[in-house]
N, C-alpha and C positions, 0 to 999 in steps of 0.2 A: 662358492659352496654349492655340491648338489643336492636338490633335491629328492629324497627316496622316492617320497609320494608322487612324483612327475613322471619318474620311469615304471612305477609300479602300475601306477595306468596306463602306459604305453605297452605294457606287457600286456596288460587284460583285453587291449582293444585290437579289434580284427580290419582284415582291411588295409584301405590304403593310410588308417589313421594306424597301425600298426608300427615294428621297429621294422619292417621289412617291408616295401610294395612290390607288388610284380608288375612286370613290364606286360604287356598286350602280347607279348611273342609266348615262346616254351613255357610250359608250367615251370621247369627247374630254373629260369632264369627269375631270381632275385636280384635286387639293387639295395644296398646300404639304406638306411635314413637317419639321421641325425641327432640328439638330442640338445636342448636348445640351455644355455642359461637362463634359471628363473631372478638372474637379477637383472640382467640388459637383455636376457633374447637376442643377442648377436652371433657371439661365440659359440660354436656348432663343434662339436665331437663326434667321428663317427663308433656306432656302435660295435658289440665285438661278432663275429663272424656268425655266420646259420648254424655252422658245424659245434662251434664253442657254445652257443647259446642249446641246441639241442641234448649236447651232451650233458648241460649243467640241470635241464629241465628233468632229465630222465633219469638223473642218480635220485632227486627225492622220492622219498618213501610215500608210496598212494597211503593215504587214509583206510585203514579196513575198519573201522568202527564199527559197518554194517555186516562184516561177515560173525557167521555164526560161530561162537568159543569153542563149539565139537568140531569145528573143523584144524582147528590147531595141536590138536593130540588126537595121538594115537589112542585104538581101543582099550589098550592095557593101562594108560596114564591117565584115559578117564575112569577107568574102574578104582582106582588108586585114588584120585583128587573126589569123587564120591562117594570112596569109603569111608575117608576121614572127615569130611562136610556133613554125612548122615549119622553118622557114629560118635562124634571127639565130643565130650561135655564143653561147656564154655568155658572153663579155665586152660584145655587144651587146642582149643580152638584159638584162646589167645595167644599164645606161643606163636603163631602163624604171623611172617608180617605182613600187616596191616590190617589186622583184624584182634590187635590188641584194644580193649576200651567198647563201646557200644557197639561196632559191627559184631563182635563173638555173639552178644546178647542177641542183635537182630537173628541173626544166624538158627539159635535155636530157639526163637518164637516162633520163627515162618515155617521151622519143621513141626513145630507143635500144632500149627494152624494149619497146615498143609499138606502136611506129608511129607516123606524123605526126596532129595531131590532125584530128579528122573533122570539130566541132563545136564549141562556146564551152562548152557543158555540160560535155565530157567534161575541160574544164581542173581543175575544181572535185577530179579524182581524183589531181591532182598533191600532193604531202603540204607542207606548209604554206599551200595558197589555197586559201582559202575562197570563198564564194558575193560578199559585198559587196568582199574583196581581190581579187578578179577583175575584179569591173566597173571599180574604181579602175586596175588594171593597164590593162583593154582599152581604158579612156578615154585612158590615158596614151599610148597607141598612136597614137591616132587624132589627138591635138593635142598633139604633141611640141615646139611652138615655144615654151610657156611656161618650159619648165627651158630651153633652151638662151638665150633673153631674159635668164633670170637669172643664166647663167654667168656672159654677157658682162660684165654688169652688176660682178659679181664680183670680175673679172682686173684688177686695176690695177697696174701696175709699183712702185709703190710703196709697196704693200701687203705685197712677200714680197722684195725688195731694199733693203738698206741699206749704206753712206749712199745717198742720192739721187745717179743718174747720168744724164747724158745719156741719151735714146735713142740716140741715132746712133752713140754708143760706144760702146755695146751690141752696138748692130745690124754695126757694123763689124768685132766680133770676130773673127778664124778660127779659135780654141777658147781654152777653157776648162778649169781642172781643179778637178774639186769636190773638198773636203774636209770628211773627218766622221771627227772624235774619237769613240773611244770611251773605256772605263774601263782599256782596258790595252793600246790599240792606236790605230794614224792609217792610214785608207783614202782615197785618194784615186783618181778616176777622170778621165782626159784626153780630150776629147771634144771634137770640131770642129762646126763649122756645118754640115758634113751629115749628122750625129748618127754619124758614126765614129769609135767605139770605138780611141782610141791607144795608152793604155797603163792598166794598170788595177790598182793593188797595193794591198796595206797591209802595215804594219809596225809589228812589236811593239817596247812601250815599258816595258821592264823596272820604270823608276822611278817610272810613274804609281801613284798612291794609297798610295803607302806612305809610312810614317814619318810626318813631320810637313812632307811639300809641299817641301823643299826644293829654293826656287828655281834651286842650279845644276845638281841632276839632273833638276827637269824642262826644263832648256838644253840641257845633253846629249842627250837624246831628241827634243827637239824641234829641235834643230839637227841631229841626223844626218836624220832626217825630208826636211826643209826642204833639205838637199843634195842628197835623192836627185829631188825633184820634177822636173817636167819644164820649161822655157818655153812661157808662154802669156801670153795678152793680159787675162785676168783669172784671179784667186783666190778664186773663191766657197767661202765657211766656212760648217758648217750653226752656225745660232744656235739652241740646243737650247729643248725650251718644257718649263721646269720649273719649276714651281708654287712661289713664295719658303712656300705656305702650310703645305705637307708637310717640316715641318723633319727627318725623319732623312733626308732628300734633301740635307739641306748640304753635307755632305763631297762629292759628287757635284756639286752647283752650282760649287763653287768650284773644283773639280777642273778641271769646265768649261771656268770661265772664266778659269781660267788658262793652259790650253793655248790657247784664243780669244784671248786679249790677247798671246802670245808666237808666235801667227800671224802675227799684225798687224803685230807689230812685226822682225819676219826677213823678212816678204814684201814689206812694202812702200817701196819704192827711195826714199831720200832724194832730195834736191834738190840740187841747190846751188846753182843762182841760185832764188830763194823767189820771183819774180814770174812764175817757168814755170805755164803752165795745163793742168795737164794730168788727167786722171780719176784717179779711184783705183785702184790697182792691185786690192785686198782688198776683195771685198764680203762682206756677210755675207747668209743666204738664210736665210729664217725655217723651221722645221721644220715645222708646222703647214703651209705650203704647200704643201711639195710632196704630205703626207699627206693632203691633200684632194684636190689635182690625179688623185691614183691612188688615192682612195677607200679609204684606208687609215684615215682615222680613223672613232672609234668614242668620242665624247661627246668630250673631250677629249684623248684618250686613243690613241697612232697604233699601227695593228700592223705585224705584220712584212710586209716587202715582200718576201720570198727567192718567193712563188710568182709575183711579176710580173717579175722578172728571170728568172726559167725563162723563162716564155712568150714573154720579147723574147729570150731565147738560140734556143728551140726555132726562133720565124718566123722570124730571121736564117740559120739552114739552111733552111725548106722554106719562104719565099715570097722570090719575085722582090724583090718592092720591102716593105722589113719597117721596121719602128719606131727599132731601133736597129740598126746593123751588125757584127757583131765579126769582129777577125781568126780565124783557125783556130788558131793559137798558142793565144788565150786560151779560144776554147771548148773544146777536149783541157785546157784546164790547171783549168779550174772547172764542166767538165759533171758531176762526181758531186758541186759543192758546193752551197750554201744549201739542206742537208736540212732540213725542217722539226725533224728530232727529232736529229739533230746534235747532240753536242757542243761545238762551233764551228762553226755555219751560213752563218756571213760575212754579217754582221745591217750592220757599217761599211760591208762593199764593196757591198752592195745599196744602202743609203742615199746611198753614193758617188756607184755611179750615174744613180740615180734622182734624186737633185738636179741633177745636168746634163740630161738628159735633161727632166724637170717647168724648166729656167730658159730653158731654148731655145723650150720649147713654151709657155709661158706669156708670155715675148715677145712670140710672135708671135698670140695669144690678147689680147694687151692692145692690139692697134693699133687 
């Protein structure tokens, strides 16, 4: 067996300790030299030729670390990758890859500290980008059509909606109220097709996780729940993504999906003639999608959304036309809530609403 590190210093070294010595005559005359076995040093291999070995040195790519990023675009592409670095807020700066997550943020403190940037170079003094994370960002810039090709690609209605429903059904709704279980409470959020905010509570459920699950207290809780709801034309349930592989998660699964299967079955309206066609009242809405949709997940794994319901409470006061709309009742009643360090952050009413919100917009993303 060879050794790498044997030839790899015979590469580095000049001279007659080199893979090539020259003879005392022509400069162009070279002689072979051998490489040896590092377990007897007997058996001698000759190396591969001046020509083979020249050519293999001079297809690698030189390192430019040290050249200057204005010199890699043009005048017009750096006007372009400057307009959007001095200009884009940090939610649209995230969009950008790899400046989703704290580089957006670095991004617009150092223009708040500094000024707008002058040059491509002087990005590299922003704290976490680097010299080659900058080119991949400023490429990103300049041909944006491939992530949004793979959104599309993406968004399938049937991908983060269960069971299977019409479109048209769908699309016919005039709202919707999300609902998301937690471990000792039910949030629910009412939300119309023009993304207005109707009513938006949760409510604690004394009996959850205790004892041994009995079935008639968690009826009671989920039956006063289910009284207080609003009428709508559907019942989207978040369907949680919990790992069967993480077993002290059990008690938690089942907890689940017990209150999920006793949704189902209080929300959705019997029949009485069985050959009625009509949709399902209760869908269930995968969790994992709407954590993508708001870029919430992180490996598998979703975090909290309490800093993306600020920001659609903040622009529903100070922009004209904003994401979501809320009454003035509900922002006085939860503008000092979903504190990150909280006690009770309202982690349910966040995912409440952020599931209506990610099923309206994903809709309309999937046509």
């Amino acid at each position: 067996m060879w050794v790498a590190r044997r030839f790899l210093s015979l590469v580095a070294r000049r001279g007659k300790y080199g893979l090539f010595c020259r003879s005392k005559g022509l400069q162009s005359e070279l002689e072979f030299r051998y490489l040896n076995c590092t377990c007897c040093w007997r058996s001698r291999i000759p190396v591969a030729g001046f020509e083979t070995l020249n050519g293999t040195l001079s297809s690698i790519t030189p390192c430019d670390d040290h050249k200057s990023l204005d010199a890699y675009y043009t005048s017009e592409q750096r006007a372009v990758i400057l307009q959007i670095l001095n200009n884009a807020t940090e939610s649209e700066l995230a969009a950008v890859k790899l400046l989703r997550g704290r580089k957006s943020v670095n991004i617009v403190d150092y223009r708040t500290r500094h000024g707008p940037f002058k040059d491509l170079e002087s990005v590299i003094n922003v704290p976490l980008l680097k010299h080659k994370s900058a080119v991949t960002v400023f490429n990103s810039i300049l041909n944006p059509s491939q992530k949004t090709e793979k959104r599309k690609l993406r968004v399938q209605l049937a991908k983060f909606i269960r069971p299977e429903v019409e479109r048209t059904w769908l699309e016919e709704a005039s709202s919707i109220v999300s609902i998301v279980c937690g471990v000792n409470k039910i949030a629910w959020a009412h939300v119309d097709r023009g993304m207005n905010v109707l009513e938006w509570k949760h409510e604690d459920c004394p009996n959850f996780l205790k004892g041994t699950y009995m079935a008639s207290a968690y009826l009671d809780d989920i039956s006063t729940v289910v009284s207080h709801l609003p009428k709508t034309d559907f019942f989207v349930v978040e369907k949680p993504s919990i790992s069967l592989q993480n077993t002290t998660l059990y008690p938690v699964m089942a907890h689940m999906r017990t209150v999920e299967a006793m949704l189902f079955a209080l929300l959705e309206p019997r029949h009485t003639h069985p050959d009625v066609t009509a949709p399902p009242k209760v869908l269930n809405m995968i969790r994992t999608a709407t954590g993508r949709h708001f870029d919430l997940m992180v490996g598998e794994s979703r975090t909290s959304g309490a800093q993306t319901v600020r920001r659609m409470m903040t622009e529903s006061v100070t922009q004209k036309i904003s994401r979501v709309r809320f009454p003035h009742d509900l922002l006085v009643k939860y503008r000092n809530s979903f504190q990150m360090r909280g006690r009770d952050n309202g982690e349910e009413l966040c995912d409440a609403l952020l599931q209506a919100v990610a099923f309206y917009e994903l809709l309309c993303d999937s046509k």
